[in-house]
C-alpha positions, 0 to 999 in steps of 0.5 A: 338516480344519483341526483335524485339521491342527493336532493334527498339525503340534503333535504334529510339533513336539513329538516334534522338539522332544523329540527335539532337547532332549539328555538328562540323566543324573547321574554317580555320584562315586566318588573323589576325589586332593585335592592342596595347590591343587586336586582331581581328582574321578573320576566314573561315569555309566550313559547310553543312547545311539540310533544317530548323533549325540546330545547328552546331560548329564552332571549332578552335577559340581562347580561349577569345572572345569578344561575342559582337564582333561576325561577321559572314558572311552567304548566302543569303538563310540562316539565323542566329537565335543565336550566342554563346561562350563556350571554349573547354577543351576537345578535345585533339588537346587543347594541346599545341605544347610546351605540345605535344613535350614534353610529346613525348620526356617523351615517348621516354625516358620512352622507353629507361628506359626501355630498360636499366632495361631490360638489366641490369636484363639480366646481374644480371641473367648472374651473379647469374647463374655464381655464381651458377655454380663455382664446378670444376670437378667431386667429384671423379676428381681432377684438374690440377693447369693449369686447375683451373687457367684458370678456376677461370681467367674465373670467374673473368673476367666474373664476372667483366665484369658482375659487371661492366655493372651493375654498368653502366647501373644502373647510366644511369638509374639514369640518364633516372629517372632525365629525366623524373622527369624533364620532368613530372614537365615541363608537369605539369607546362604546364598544369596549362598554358591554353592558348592552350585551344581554344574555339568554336562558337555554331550557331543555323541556318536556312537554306531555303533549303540543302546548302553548305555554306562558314561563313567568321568569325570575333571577337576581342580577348583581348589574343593578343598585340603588343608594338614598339621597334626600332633599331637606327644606325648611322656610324657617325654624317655625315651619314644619321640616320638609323631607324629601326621600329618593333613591338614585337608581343605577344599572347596567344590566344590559337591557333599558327598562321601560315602563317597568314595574318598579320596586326599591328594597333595603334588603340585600339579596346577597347577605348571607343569611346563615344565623351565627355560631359561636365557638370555644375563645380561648386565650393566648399570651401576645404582644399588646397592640400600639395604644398610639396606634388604636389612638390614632385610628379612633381619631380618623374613625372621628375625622370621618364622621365629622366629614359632613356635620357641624364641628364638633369637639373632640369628645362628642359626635356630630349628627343630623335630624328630621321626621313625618310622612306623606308623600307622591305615589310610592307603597311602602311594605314592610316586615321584619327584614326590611322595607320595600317601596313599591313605584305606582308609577312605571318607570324608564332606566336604560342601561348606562350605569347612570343615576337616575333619581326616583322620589319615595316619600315626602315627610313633614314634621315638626322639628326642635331647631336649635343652633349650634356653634364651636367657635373654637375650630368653626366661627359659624352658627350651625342650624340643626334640626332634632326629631325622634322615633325616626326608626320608623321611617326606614332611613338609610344613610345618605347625602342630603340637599339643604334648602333654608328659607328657599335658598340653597345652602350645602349638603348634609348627611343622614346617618340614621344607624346612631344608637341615640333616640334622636337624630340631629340633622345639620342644616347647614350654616347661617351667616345672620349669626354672628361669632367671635372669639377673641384672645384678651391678651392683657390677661393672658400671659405667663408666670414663673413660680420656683421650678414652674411656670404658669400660663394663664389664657384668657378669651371673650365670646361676642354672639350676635344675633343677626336674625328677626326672630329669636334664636336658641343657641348651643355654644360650646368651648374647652379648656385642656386636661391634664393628663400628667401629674406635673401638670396642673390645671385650673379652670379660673373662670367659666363665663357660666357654663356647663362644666364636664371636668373629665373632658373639658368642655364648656356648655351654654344654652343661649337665648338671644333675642333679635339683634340682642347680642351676649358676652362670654369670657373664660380664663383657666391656667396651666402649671408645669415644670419650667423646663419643660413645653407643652406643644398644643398648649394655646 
């Protein structure tokens, strides 16, 4: 009687425990918005619901989730009581595809270690058996010379061979032993790595009765991103400007996308979108900041504009240029927000925090190509290329590729957030022009006049065109300011060009035609104390 009790209270406890233990049900991932911080991943999932209240697993989300972003669609006969996150470290499919191929190449190794040590016992026991077993003949017997010689080649050519696949057998042990010791490493690192972990939604349900049902799922996931790179091709400066857009996708969301709906937005997800306020300003007395210092913070916020542009001069600003539009199989959306790019074509990206490029659109547009030159800090020839209204292309900023007449020639940035109607695009440099700029030394020198000394400074420009085809060239120069009153300065002689007294700079418009060559001199004079220096004087 008492073990008939036992049985039964045991099967009781079974059937609540599995009763009360939530069901797991993996989602499938159908699409996913990528935007330049952050994802939105839309999922589906095909579960089996008893009457009242259940709780059940969604399985196979990513590993980072936006709780408050949580969206699931249910039939109008169920009802959602609670929502929750928890990541799942446990199951063993967490492993990630880069974990799972190596650690089967570890067993595929460990397995022909194996047969090698194997073999190499089997010889070493050839060995010490042959060792064992050199008596020739009887105690009673005598061997023949002919005998004993064919013997001991026997021996020796045995042992040899047995030696010697020792030998081998023990180096590609050796070998196998670095395999593995490299590969257990790889595993390890791969191991501290995460982001093959997933996560699942926990769903406390109500149903009005028994139903299968289809939940459409959808969160935001800050384990994913994309930033804009471009390739900028050009045959020459009569052929269309080629743009091509791409994105380079990363994410490590925990689950390798596959054949996954994809979309590219400009937004940003995480931007609060709260409109301003403003308040009471009110005034106070203080210290006023360090000229120097903002001086010198305007000259770095400089430096780092100029980092992938032509040379400029202090003054002005270095940009880039291009425009127009075809393209391969992406549709283009917009409103007043931003921009999204829907992918025709179902892509693959696994979780590994690598980029991976997917291309948006190809434009094509006539650009107004012109060179660009400050031999002053540069002796290269820039080609640069303009176009206008660009706002209508949904630029973002970004690296580019420079391709010139089917050659590579460096990279380039695309800064499309200037405030200008143009947008001027480097293309880097062409060697086929040709400038030098020289200082004439015999007139250049230096006068003392009374209490002041005069330096006067005198340079000549040599332009060449090297190229078959005509060429317009901006070229630019300078002459100091004064920012002192016993400091004069006098521009004597201007080779010509534009002059902009407040900064200094010379402008020309140049047109050269093939193999023409054109000869600028400028001259201009610095008057000041002669007790006095001028550091940056030259």
């Amino acid at each position: 009687m008492k073990r008939i009790l036992l049985l039964f209270f045991t099967s009781l406890s079974a059937y609540y425990s599995s009763a009360q233990s939530p069901r797991i049900f993996n989602s499938q991932l159908e699409s996913v918005t990528v935007y330049s911080l952050g994802a939105e991943l839309n999922h589906k999932a095909k579960v089996s619901l008893p009457a009242g209240t259940s709780e059940i697993i969604l399985g196979n989300m990513a590993n980072l989730i936006d709780e408050n972003s949580i969206q699931i669609s249910v039939p109008s006969n169920v009802t959602i009581l609670s929502t929750s996150f928890s990541k799942d470290f446990l199951r063993n499919e967490n492993k990630s595809p880069a974990y799972i191929k190596v650690e089967d190449s570890l067993q595929f190794v460990k397995k022909e270690l194996n047969k090698l040590e194997n073999k190499r016992i089997v010889e070493e026991n050839l060995l010490v058996l042959l060792d064992k077993n050199q008596a020739i003949g009887g105690s009673n017997t005598g061997v023949n010379v002919a005998e004993l010689i064919k013997v001991a080649d026997y021996y020796k050519n045995k042992q040899l061979e047995l030696r010697n696949n020792i030998f081998s057998l023990k180096e590609d042990e050796a070998l196998q032993q670095n395999k593995i010791g490299r590969m257990q490493r790889q595993l390890q690192e791969l191991s501290l790595d995460k982001s093959g972990t997933t996560g699942q939604i926990i769903l406390q349900l109500m149903a009005t009765t028994a139903t299968n049902a289809d939940l459409n799922i959808s969160y935001l996931s800050p384990s994913a991103a994309w930033i804009a790179f471009y390739d900028l091709r050009a045959e020459n400066t009569t052929f269309p400007l080629k743009i091509v857009y791409k994105a380079n996708v990363t994410q490590s969301t925990g689950l390798d996308w596959k054949k996954v709906k994809l979309s590219l937005s400009t937004g940003n997800p995480s931007q609060n979108g709260t409109a301003p306020l403003l308040s009471a300003w009110f005034l106070q007395f203080g210290e006023p900041e360090s000229a120097y210092r903002n001086q010198k913070l305007l000259y770095q916020n400089r430096i780092q504009s100029m980092a992938f542009a032509a040379p400029e001069l202090k003054e002005e600003v270095a940009d880039a240029v291009k425009k127009k539009m075809s393209g391969p199989s992406v549709q283009q959306n917009e409103n007043m927000l931003n921009a999204t790019f829907d992918i025709e074509i179902p892509y693959d990206i696994a979780s590994n925090s690598k980029p991976h490029s997917v291309i948006l659109k190809e434009f094509s547009q006539q650009a107004n190509f012109k060179y660009y030159s400050v031999p002053k800090i540069d002796g290269d020839a820039f080609l640069m290329a303009e176009i206008t209204n660009y706002d209508k292309l949904n630029l973002l900023p970004g690296e580019a590729n420079i391709i010139f007449e089917n050659s590579y020639v460096g990279k380039s940035f695309i800064n499309p957030n200037a405030t200008t109607d143009t947008l001027n695009l480097s293309m880097g440099r062409d060697k086929k022009i040709t400038i030098k700029r020289e200082k004439i030394a015999e007139q250049t020198g230096i006068k003392f006049i009374g209490n002041s000394k005069k330096q006067i400074f005198t340079y000549e420009i040599r332009v060449r065109n090297g190229k078959k085809e005509a060429i317009d060239l901006l070229l630019k120069d300078q002459y100091p300011v004064s920012t002192d009153k016993d400091m004069e300065v006098e521009l004597i002689n201007s080779g010509g060009a534009t002059v902009n007294k407040e900064t200094g700079v010379l402008s020309w418009k140049l047109n050269l035609k093939p193999a023409a060559t054109e000869t600028i001199r400028i001259s201009y004079s610095v008057k000041y104390p002669k007790d006095k220096n001028i550091l940056n004087l030259q």
